[in-house]
C-alpha positions as CSV (number, residue, x, y, z in Angstrom):
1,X,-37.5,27.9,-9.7
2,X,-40.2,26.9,-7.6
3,X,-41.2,24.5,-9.5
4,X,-38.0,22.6,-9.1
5,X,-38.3,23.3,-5.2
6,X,-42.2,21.8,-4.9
7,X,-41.6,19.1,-7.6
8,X,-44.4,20.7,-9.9
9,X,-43.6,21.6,-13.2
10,X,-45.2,24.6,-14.7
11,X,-46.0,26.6,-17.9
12,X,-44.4,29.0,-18.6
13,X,-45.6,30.0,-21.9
14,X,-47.8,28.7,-24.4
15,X,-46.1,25.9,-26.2
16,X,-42.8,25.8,-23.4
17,X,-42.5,23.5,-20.1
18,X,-40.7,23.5,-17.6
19,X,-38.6,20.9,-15.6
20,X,-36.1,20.3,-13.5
21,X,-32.0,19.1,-14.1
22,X,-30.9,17.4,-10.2
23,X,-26.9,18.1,-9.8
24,X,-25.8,15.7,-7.7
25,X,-22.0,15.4,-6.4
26,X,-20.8,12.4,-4.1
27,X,-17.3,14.1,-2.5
28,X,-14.9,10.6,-1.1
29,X,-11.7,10.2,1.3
30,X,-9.2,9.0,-0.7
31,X,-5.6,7.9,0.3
32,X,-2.9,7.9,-2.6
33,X,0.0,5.0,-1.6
34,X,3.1,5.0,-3.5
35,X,6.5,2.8,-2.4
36,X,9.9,3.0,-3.1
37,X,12.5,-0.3,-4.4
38,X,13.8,-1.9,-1.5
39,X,17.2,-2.8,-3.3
40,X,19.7,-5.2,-1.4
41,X,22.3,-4.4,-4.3
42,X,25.1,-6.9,-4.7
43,X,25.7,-9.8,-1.9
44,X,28.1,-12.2,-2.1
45,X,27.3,-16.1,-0.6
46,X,27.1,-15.9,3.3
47,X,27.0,-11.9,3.6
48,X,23.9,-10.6,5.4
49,X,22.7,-7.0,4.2
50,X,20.2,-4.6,5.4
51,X,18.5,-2.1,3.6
52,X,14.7,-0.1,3.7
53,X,12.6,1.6,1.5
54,X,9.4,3.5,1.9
55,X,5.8,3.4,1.6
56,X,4.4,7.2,0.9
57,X,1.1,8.0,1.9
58,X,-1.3,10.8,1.4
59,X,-4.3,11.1,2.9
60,X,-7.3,13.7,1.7
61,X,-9.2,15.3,4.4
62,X,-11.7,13.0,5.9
63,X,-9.8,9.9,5.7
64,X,-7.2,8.1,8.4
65,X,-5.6,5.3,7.4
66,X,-6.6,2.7,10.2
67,X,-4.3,-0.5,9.1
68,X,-1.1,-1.3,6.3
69,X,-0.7,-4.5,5.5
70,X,2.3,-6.2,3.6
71,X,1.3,-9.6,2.3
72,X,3.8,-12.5,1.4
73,X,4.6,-11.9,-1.9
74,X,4.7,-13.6,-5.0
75,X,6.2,-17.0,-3.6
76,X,5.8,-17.4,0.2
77,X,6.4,-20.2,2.0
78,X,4.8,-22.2,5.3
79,X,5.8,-20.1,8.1
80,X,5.3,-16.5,6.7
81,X,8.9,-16.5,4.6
82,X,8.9,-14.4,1.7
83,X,11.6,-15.2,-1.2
84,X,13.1,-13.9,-4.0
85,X,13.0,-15.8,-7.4
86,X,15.4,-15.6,-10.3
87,X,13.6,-14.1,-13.7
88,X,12.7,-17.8,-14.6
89,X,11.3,-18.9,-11.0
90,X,13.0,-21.8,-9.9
91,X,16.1,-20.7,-8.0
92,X,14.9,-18.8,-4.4
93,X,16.8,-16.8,-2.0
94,X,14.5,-15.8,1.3
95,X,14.6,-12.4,2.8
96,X,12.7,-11.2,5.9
97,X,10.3,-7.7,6.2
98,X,10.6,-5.6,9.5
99,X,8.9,-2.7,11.2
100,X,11.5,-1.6,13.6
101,X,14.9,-0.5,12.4
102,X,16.2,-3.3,15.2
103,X,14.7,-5.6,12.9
104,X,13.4,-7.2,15.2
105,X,9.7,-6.9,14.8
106,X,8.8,-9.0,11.7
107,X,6.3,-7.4,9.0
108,X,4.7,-10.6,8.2
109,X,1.5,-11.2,6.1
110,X,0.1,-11.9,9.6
111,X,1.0,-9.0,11.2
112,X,0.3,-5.1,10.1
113,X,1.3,-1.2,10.5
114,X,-2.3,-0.5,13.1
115,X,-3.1,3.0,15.0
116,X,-1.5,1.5,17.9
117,X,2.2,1.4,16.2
118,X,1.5,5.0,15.2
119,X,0.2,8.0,14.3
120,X,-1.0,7.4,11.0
121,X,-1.8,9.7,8.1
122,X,-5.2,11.6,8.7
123,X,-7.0,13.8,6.5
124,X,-4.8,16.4,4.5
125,X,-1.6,15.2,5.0
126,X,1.0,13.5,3.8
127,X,3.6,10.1,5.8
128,X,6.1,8.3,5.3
129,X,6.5,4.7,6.7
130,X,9.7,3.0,6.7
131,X,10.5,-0.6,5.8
132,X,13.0,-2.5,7.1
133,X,14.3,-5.3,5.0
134,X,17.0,-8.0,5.7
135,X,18.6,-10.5,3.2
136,X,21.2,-13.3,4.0
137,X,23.0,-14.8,1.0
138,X,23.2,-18.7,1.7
139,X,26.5,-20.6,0.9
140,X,24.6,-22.7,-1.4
141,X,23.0,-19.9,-3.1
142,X,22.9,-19.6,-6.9
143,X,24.3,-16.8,-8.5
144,X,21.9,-14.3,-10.8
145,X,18.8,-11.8,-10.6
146,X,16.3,-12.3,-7.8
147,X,13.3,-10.4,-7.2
148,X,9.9,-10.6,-6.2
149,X,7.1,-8.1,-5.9
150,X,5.2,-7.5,-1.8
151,X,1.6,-6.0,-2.1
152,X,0.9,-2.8,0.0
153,X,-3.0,-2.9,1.5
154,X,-3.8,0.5,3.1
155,X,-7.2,0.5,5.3
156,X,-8.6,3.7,5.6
């Protein structure tokens, strides 16, 4: 063993040697993010709606999530608007992302969940953040299946 401790490799018997295996481990923070379906359900032309769903995260010991960012989606527009396409993308319907249950504080792509909205997750433990979403079904709207898919950045 001393060998391995002074870096010089020794006999030990005629016709043997002697070296040394390094076991190295490299030990990470990690945060797991999972999210729930924001579903509006069924809307009828003019109706507003309001619904949530949730971003779960879970933090290992040594990391705090610092920042969450929502960007626009899959078909923003100018302005920050995020909309829903129907399965063949050419009909839209927009709907708006909030952090507050007021809705009144937009979660834009220019905007994001920092330490100074919250407490956020820190090492070992385990939060849920809420998102606020809001649809309004225009008059001119066409009937059928919209969706679109938001991407969840977590800094940590």
């Amino acid at each position: 063993m001393l060998a391995c401790l002074t870096g010089l490799a020794a006999n030990a018997h005629a016709g043997s040697m002697t070296t040394c295996l390094p076991v190295i481990v490299s030990v990470v923070a990690t945060v797991d993010v999972t999210a729930t379906i924001m579903d509006f359900g069924r809307v009828t032309t003019g109706e507003e709606r309001k619904t949530w769903a949730y971003i779960n995260l879970s933090a290992s010991k040594g990391a705090t999530v610092t920042r969450i960012e929502l960007d626009g989606g899959l078909w923003p527009v100018n302005g920050g608007i995020r909309r829903m396409a129907t399965l063949n993308p050419g009909e839209f319907v927009p709907y708006e992302l909030y952090k507050d249950e007021n809705y009144s504080t937009l979660w834009n792509s220019n905007t994001a969940y920092s330490a100074s909205d919250m407490v956020l997750t820190s090492g070992g433990s385990s939060q849920q953040i809420t998102v606020y979403g809001k649809f309004v079904a225009a008059a001119d709207a066409i009937p059928g299946d919209y969706a679109d898919t938001v991407t969840i950045t977590v800094t940590y």
